[in-house]
ZALUM-392368 format. One record per residue (C-alpha): chain; x, z, y. Coordinates in nm, 3 decimals. Layout:
N
  kette       c1       c3       c2
      A        X        Z        Y
...
REM end
This chain:
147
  kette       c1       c3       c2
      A  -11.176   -8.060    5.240
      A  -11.369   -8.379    5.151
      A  -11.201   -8.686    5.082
      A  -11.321   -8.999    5.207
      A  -11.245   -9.358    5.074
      A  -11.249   -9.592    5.389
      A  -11.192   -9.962    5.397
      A  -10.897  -10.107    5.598
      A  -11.016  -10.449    5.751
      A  -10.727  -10.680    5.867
      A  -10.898  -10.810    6.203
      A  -10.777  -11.192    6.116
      A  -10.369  -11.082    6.266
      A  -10.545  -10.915    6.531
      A  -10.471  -10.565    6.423
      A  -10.697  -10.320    6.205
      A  -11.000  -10.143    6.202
      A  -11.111   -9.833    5.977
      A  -11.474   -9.898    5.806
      A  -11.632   -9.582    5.643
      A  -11.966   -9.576    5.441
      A  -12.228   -9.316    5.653
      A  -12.563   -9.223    5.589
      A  -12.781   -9.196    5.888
      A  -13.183   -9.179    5.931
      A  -13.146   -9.164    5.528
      A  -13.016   -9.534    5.571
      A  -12.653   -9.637    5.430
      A  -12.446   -9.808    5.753
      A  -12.109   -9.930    5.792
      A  -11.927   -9.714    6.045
      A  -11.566   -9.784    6.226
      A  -11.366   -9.480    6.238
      A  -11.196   -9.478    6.564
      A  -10.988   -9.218    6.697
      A  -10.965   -9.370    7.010
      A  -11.272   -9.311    7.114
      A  -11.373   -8.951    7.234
      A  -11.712   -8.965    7.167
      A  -11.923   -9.096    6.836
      A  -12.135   -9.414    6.966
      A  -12.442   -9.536    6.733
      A  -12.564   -9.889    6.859
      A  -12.901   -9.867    7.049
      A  -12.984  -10.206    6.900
      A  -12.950  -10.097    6.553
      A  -13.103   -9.722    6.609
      A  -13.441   -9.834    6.780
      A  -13.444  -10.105    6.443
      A  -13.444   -9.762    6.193
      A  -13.774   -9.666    6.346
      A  -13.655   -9.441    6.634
      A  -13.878   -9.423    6.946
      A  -13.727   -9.517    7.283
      A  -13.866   -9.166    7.425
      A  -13.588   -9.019    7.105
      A  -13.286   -9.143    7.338
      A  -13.216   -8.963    7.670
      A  -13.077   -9.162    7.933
      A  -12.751   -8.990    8.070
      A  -12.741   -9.166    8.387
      A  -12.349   -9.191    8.355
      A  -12.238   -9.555    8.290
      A  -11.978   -9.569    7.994
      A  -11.646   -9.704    8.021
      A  -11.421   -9.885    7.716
      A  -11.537  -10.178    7.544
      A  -11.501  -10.458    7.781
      A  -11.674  -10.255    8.047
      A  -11.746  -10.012    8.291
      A  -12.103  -10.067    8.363
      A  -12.314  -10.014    8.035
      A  -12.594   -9.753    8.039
      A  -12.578   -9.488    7.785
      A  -12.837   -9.245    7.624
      A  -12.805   -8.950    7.437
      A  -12.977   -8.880    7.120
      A  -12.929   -8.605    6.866
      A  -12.890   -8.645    6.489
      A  -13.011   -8.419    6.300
      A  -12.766   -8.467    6.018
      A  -12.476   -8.775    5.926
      A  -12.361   -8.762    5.570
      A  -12.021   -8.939    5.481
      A  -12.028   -8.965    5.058
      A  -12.023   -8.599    4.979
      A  -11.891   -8.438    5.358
      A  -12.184   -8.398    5.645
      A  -12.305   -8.217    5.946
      A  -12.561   -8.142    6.121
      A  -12.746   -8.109    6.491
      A  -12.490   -8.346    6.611
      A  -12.546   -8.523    7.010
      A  -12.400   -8.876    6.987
      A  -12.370   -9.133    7.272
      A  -12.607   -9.485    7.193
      A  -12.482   -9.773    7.364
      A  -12.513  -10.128    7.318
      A  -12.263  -10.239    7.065
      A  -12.398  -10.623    7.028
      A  -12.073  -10.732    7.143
      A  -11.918  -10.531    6.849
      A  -12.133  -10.721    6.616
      A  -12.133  -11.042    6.721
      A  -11.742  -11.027    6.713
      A  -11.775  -10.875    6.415
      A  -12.042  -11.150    6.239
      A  -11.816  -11.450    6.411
      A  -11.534  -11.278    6.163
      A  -11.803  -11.260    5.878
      A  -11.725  -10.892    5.861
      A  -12.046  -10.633    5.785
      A  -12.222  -10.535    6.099
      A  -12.138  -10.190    6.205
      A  -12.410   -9.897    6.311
      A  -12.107   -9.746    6.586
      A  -11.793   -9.552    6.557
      A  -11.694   -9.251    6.443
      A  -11.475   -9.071    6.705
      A  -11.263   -8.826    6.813
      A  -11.563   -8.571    6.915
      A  -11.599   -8.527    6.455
      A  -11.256   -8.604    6.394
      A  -11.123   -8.325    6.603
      A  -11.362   -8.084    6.553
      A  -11.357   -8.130    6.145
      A  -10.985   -8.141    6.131
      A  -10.929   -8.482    6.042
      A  -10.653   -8.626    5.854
      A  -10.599   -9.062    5.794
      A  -10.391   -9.164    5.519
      A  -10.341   -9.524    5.571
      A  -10.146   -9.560    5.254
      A  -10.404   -9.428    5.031
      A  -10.708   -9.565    5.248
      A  -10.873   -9.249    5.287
      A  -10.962   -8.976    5.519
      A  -10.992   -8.605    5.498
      A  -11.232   -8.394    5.656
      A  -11.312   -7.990    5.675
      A  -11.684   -7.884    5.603
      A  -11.664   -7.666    5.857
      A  -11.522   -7.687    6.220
      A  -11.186   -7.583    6.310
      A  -11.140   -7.320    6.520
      A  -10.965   -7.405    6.855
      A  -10.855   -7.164    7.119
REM end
């Protein structure tokens, strides 16, 4: 098990939202760990800004629900590796949407812009475990076995 130090922001009395540290395209990014979400979501805005080709992203044809909508195009692009401090994997398909909303809620709070969210597709499959009270996060190296 890695352990992960995350950041707890207070969202101005509007709840809380988990902020991890990744490392993706070799870049550091802010993250929001969300286990909510059932699939990990990178930002299309922010991706095609680290150098990525548009040809990188396949278009799933499936408009994405959550976020304030139920009409946003999504692609599919896979990672060949995202590294949290000393805990990564590898070959992973994530979901890129646009996030801008995300952000610009986000920069009106004069919080750090976020690359996406981290969501239940890792969490479950590396046997995640949130301590709130110690602000950090476990996670397996490898995946756990489900039946």
């Amino acid at each position: 098990m890695t352990i992960i130090p995350f950041t707890l922001l207070n969202l101005q009395g509007d709840g809380y939202h988990i902020i991890i540290d990744v490392e993706i395209f070799d870049t550091p990014f802010k993250m929001v760990l969300d286990t909510g979400a059932s699939k990990t979501v990178l930002d299309k805005t922010t991706v095609m800004a680290s150098g990525l080709a548009e040809h990188d992203l396949q278009s799933t044809n499936i408009l994405s629900t959550g976020l304030g909508t139920n009409s946003m195009e999504s692609f599919t692009l896979h990672l060949p590796k995202i590294k949290i401090q000393d805990w990564q994997t590898k070959k992973i398909d994530v979901a890129v949407l646009d996030l801008s909303a995300i952000n610009y809620a986000y920069g009106q709070m004069e919080l750090p812009l976020v690359i996406g969210v981290l969501g239940g597709d890792i969490l479950t499959r590396y046997g995640a475990v949130i301590d709130y009270n110690k602000c950090t996060i476990k996670l397996r190296s490898r995946p756990v076995r489900r039946s």
